[in-house]
C-alpha positions in Angstrom: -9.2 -24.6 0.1 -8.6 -23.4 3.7 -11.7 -23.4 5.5 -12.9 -20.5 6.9 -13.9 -20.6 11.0 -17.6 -20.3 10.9 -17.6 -17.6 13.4 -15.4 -15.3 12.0 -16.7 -15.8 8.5 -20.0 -14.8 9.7 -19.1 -11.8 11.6 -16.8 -10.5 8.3 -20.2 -10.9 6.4 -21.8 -8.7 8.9 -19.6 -5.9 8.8 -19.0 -6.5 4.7 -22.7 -6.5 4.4 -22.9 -3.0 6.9 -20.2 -1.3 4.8 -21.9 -2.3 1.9 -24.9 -1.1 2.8 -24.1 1.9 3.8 -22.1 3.0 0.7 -25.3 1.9 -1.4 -27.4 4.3 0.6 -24.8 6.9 1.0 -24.6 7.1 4.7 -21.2 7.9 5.3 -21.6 8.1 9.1 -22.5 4.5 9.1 -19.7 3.4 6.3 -17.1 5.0 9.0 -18.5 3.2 11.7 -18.7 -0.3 10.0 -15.2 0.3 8.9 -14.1 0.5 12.2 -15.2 -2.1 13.5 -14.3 -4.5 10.5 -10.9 -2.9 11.6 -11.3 -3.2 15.5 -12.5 -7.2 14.9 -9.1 -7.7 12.3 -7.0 -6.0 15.5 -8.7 -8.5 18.1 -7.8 -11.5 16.5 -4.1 -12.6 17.1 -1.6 -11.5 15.8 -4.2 -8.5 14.4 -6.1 -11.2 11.9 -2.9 -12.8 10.4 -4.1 -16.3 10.8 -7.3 -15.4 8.2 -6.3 -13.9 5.4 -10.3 -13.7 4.2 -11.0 -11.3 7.0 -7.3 -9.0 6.4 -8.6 -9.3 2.5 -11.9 -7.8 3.2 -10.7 -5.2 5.4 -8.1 -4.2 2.4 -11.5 -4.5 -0.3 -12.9 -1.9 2.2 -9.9 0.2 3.0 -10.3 3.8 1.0 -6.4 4.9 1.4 -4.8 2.9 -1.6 -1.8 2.9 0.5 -2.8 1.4 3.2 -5.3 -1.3 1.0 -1.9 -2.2 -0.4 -0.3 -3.0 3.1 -3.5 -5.2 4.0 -3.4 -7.2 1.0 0.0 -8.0 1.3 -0.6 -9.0 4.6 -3.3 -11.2 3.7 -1.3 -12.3 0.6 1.6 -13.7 3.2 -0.3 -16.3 5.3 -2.3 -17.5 2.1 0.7 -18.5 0.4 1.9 -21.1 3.4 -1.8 -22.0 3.5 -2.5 -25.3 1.6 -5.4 -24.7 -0.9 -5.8 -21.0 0.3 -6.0 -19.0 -3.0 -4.1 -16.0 -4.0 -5.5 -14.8 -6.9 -8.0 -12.6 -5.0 -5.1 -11.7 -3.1 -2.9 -10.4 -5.9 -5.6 -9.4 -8.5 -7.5 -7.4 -6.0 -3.6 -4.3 -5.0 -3.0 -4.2 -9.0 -5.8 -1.1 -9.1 -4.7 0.7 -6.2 -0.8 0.0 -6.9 -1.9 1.8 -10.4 -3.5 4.5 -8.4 -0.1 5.1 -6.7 1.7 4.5 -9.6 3.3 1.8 -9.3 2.5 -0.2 -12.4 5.3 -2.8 -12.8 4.2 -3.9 -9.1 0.9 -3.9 -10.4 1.7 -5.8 -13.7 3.3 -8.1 -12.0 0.8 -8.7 -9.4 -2.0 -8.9 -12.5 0.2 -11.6 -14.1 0.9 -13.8 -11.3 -3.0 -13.3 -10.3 -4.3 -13.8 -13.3 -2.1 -17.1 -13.7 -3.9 -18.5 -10.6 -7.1 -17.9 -11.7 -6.5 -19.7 -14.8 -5.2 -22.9 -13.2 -8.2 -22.5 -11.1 -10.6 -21.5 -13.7 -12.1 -18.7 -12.2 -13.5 -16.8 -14.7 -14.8 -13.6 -12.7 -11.2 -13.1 -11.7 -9.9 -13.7 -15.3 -12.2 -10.9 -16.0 -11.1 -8.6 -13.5 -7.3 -9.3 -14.1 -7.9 -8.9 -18.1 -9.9 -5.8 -17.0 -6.8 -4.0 -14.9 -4.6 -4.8 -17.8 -5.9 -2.7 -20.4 -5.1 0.4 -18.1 -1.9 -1.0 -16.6 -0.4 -0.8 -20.1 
């Protein structure tokens, strides 16, 4: 697996942990804010967070706009897939609900599929779950 630079996995926790608070307490002065920085720190880091897919992914898990959650995984989906031992699963599981939400279910089958086919070979069970999960309404 691609190791994650200490620093910037810390700070992604921070803000994940902000937004997430935030959304639990229903502050949606303070989910806007956090969301912009998680956004402002992926733009800082050249070329805008490319070279860590974790932090593009979380921004994506975070983004509200299905559209634009789409873009970000795909850009965090690119860079994983050159990465050796970088997963994708995450990566391809997490789009299939918003492409659904757009309607675009055969981009979202296929994305479920190819996912869910990771996650196997790596035996991640949660993810098997989620994929399995998705399916049943991507039918």
């Amino acid at each position: 697996m691609n190791p994650i630079p200490p620093d910037i996995y810390a700070r992604v926790h921070e803000l994940a942990l902000r937004l997430t608070n935030a959304s639990e307490a229903g502050d949606t002065v303070l989910e806007e804010s956090g969301y912009e920085s998680l956004r402002a720190y992926h733009a800082e880091l050249p070329p805008a967070g490319q070279g860590c897919p974790f932090l593009t992914e979380t921004l994506a898990d975070f983004t509200a706009n299905a559209a634009a959650a789409v873009e970000y995984y795909e850009l965090a989906l690119a860079p994983a897939r050159t990465m050796a031992g970088e997963p994708t699963h995450t990566k391809l599981i997490s789009p299939a609900g918003r492409l659904l939400e757009l309607g675009r279910r055969e981009q979202a089958k296929a994305c479920l599929r190819d996912g869910r086919a990771e996650a196997v070979r790596l035996a991640d069970a949660d993810w098997i779950k989620e994929a399995d999960r998705l399916g049943q309404t991507a039918v």
